[in-house]
C-alpha positions in Angstrom: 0.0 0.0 0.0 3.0 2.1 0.8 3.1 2.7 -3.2 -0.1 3.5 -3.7 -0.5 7.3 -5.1 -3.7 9.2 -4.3 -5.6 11.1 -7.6 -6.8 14.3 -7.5 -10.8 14.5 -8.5 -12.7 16.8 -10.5 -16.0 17.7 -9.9 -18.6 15.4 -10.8 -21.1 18.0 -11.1 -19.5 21.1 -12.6 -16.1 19.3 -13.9 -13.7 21.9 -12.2 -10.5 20.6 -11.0 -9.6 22.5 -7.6 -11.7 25.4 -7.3 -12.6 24.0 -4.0 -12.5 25.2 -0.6 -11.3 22.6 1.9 -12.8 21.9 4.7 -10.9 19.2 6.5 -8.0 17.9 5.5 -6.7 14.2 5.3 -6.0 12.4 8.4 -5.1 8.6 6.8 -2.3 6.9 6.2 -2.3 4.6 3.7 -2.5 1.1 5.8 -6.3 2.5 5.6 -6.9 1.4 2.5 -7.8 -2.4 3.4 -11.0 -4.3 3.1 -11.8 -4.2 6.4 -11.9 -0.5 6.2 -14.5 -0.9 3.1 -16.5 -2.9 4.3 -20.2 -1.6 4.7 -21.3 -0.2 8.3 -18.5 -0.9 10.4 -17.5 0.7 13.7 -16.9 4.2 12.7 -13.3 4.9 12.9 -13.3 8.8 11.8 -10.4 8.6 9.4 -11.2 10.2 5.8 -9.2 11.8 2.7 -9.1 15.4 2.2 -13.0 16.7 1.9 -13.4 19.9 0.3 -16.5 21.6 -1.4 -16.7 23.0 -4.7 -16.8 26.7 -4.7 -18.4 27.0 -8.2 -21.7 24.3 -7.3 -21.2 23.1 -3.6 -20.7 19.5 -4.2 -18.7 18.1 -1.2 -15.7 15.3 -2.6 -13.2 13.6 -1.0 -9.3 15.0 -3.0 -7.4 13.4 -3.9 -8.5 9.5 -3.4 -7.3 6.5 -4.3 -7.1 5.1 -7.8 -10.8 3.9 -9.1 -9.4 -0.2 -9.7 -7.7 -0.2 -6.3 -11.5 1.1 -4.9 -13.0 -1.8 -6.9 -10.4 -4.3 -5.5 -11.2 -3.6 -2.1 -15.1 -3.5 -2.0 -14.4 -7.0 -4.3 -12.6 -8.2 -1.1 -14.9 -6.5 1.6 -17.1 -8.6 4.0 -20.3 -8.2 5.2 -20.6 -7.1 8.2 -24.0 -5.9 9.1 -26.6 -9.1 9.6 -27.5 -7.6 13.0 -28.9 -4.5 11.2 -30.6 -6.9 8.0 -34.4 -6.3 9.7 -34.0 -2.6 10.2 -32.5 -2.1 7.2 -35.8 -4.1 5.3 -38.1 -1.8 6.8 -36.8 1.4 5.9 -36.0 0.7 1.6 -39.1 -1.5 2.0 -41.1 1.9 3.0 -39.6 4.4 0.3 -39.9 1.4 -2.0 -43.9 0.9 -1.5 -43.9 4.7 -2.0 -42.8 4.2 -5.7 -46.2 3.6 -6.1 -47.6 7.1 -5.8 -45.6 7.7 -9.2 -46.5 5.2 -11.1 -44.1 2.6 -10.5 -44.3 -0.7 -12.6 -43.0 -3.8 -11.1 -41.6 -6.6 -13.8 -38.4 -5.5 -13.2 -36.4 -4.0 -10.1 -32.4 -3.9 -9.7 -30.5 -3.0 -6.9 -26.7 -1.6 -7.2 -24.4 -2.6 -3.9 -27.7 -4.9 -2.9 -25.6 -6.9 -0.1 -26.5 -10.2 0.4 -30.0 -9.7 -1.1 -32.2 -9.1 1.9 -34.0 -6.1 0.1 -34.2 -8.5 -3.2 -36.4 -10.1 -1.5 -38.1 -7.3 0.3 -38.8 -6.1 -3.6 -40.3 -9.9 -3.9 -42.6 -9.5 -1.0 -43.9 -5.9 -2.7 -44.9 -8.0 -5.8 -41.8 -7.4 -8.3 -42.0 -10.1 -10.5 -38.2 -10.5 -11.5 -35.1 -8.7 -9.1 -31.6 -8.6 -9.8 -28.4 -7.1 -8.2 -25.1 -6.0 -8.8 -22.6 -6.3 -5.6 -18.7 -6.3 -5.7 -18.1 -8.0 -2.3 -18.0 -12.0 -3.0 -18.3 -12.3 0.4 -21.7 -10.7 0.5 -22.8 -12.7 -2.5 -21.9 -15.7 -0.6 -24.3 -14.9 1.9 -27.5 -14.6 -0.5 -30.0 -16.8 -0.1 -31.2 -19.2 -2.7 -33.8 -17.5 -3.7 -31.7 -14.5 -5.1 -28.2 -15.5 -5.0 -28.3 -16.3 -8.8 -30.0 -13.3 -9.4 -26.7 -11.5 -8.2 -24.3 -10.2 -10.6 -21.0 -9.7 -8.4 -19.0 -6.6 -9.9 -19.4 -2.9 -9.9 -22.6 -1.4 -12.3 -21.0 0.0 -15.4 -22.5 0.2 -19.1 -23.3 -2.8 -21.3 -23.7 -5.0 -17.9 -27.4 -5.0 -18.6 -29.3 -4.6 -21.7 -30.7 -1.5 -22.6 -34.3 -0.7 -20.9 -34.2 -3.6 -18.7 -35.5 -2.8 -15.5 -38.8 -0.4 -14.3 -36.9 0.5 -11.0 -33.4 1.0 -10.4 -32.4 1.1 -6.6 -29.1 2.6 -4.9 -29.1 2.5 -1.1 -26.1 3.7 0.7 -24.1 3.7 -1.9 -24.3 6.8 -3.9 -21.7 8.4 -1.9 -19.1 5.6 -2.3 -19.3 6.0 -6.1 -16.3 7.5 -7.4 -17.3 8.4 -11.0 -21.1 9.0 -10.8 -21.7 10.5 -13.9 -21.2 6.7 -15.8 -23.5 5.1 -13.6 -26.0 7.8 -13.9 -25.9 6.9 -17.8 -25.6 3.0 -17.2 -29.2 3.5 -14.5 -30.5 5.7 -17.8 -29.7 2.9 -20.3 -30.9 0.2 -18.0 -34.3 1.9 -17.5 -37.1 1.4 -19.5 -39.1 4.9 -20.4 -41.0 5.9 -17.2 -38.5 3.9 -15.0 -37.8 5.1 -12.0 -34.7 5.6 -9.6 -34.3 5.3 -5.6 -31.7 6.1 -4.0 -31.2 6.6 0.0 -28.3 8.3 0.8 -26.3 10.9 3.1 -27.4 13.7 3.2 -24.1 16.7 4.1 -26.8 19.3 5.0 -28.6 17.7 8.0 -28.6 19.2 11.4 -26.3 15.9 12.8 -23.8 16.6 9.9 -23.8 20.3 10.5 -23.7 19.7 14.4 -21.1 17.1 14.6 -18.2 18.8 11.5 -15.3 16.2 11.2 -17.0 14.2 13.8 -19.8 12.6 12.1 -19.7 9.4 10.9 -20.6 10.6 7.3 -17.1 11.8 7.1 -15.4 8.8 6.0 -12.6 7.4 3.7 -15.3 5.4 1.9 -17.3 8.3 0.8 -15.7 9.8 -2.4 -18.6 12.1 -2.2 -21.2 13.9 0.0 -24.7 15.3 -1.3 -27.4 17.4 -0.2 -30.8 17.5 -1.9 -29.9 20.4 -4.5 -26.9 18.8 -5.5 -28.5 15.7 -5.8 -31.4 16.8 -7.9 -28.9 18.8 -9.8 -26.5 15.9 -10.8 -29.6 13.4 -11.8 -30.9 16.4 -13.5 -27.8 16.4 -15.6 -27.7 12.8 -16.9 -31.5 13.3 -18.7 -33.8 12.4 -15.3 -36.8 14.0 -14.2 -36.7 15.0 -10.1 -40.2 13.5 -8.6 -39.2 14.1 -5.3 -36.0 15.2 -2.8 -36.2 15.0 0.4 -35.5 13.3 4.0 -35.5 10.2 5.1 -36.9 8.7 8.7 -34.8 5.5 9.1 -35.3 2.5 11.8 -32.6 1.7 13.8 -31.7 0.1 17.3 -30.9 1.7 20.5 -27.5 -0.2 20.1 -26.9 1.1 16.2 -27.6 4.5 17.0 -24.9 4.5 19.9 -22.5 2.9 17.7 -22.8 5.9 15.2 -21.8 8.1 18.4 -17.9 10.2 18.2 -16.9 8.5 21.7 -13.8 7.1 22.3 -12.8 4.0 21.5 -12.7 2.0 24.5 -15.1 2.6 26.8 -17.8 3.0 23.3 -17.2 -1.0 22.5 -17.2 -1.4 26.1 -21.2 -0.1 25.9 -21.9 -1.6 22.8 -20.8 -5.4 24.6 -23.7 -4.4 27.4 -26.2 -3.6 24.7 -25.5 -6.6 22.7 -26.3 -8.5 26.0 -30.0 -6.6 26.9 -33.3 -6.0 25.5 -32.5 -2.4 26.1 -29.6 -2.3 23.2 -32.8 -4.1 21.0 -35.2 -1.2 21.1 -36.3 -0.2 17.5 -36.6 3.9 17.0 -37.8 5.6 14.0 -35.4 8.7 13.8 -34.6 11.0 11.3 -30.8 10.9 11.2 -29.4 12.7 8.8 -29.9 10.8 5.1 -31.8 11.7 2.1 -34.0 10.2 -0.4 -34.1 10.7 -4.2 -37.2 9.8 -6.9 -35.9 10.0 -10.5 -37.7 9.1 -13.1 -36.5 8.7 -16.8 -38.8 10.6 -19.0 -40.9 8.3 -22.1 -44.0 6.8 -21.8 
């Protein structure tokens, strides 16, 4: 890792190359860059690359960052880490997904980009989608599916000419958005891959929330994984700019347990796993909140019939 050498980014929305203000610097080294470190939802460690936000459209990116195939080589190799969190985790994309209904959603064909081990496969199953698929670079994830949909996984990264063209009626991205580190393709690849009328969900961070803006450098948002932060106007903004028509921006209310949502807290290390081992151990660490903490939702629809 010791020869790996960071790239500097460019705007994904506006294509300037520095023209940013920074707004925390690096705090890495590169023995970071591991796939434990990339694999989804573990224990927030607060280390992160440069962030800075672009002063000519306020996009927040992570510069410079590590070369794209080393990214894809260590998602490939990440594990999955979250089963504890599978049920909450069902609930909340089940209950933006059921609200794809209220704009017309069609359901032969859903796909989900970085879908895990499938659990929301086959929440889309239980909603009445008649076929699912997903994309997911971690094997060890795949590994995990269960029959039902591990054969409907595709394990790699989404990119262009991995589907056919106008494939799928609903395209989902949860909590993965941010990790992408050239959007703009897999904005077109989504485009391709949805039929006319399809729609796109994606659940994401969002940089504006109170908890972001409360805890700075502290929140767990700030993270090496993230290549790059949104709010609602520049997410509306950077669908807007691949062809997509904005149904709706907004927050998101998410279900979590009292054990998760003190795992997310900036404490030190120690005496935080030290609580976490209690919770694990009582019903308390088991209660189930509905909490609006600090992530978006997006409803993008490609225009046609």
């Amino acid at each position: 890792m010791h020869s790996v050498e960071l790239r500097n980014t460019r705007c994904a929305l506006c294509g300037t190359e520095g023209n940013a203000a920074e707004l925390y610097p690096a705090n890495f080294d590169l023995e970071a860059l591991n796939p434990a470190v990339f694999s989804a939802r573990r224990l927030p460690d607060r280390v992160h690359y440069r962030l800075v936000k672009c002063n000519a459209c306020g996009l927040v990116r992570s510069d410079p960052v590590a070369p794209p195939e080393l990214l894809a080589q260590l998602y490939h190799q990440s594990t999955f880490t979250y089963t504890d969190e599978v049920a909450d985790l069902k609930r909340t994309y089940g209950r933006y997904l059921a609200r794809l209904d209220r704009y017309g959603a069609r359901k032969d064909a859903l796909l989900e980009i970085g879908c895990g081990n499938g659990f929301f496969l086959q929440q889309a199953l239980a909603q009445g989608y008649r076929s699912v698929r997903g994309v997911e670079p971690s094997r060890a994830a795949v590994s995990q599916a269960a029959p039902e949909v591990r054969d409907s996984i595709v394990c790699d990264l989404m990119r262009s000419g991995l589907f056919g063209p106008a494939e799928f009626d609903v395209i989902c991205l949860f909590q993965v958005f941010d990790h992408v580190p050239d959007p703009g393709p897999l904005l077109d690849a989504c485009f391709t891959a949805l039929r006319p009328g399809g729609l796109v969900l994606s659940l994401n961070h969002n940089v504006t929330a109170v908890s972001a803006r409360l805890l700075g450098e502290r929140s767990p948002i700030i993270d090496i994984e993230h290549t790059y932060l949104y709010s609602p106007a520049t997410m509306r903004r950077i669908f807007a700019a691949h062809g997509f028509r904005i149904r709706k921006a907004g927050s998101v209310r998410n279900q979590y347990s009292l054990r998760y949502l003190f795992r997310l807290l900036p404490l030190p290390a120690g005496p935080k796993r030290a609580v976490l081992d209690w919770l694990q151990r009582h019903s308390i660490g088991r209660v189930r909140l509905w909490v609006p903490l600090g992530n978006l939702h997006l409803v993008a629809q490609k225009p046609g019939v």
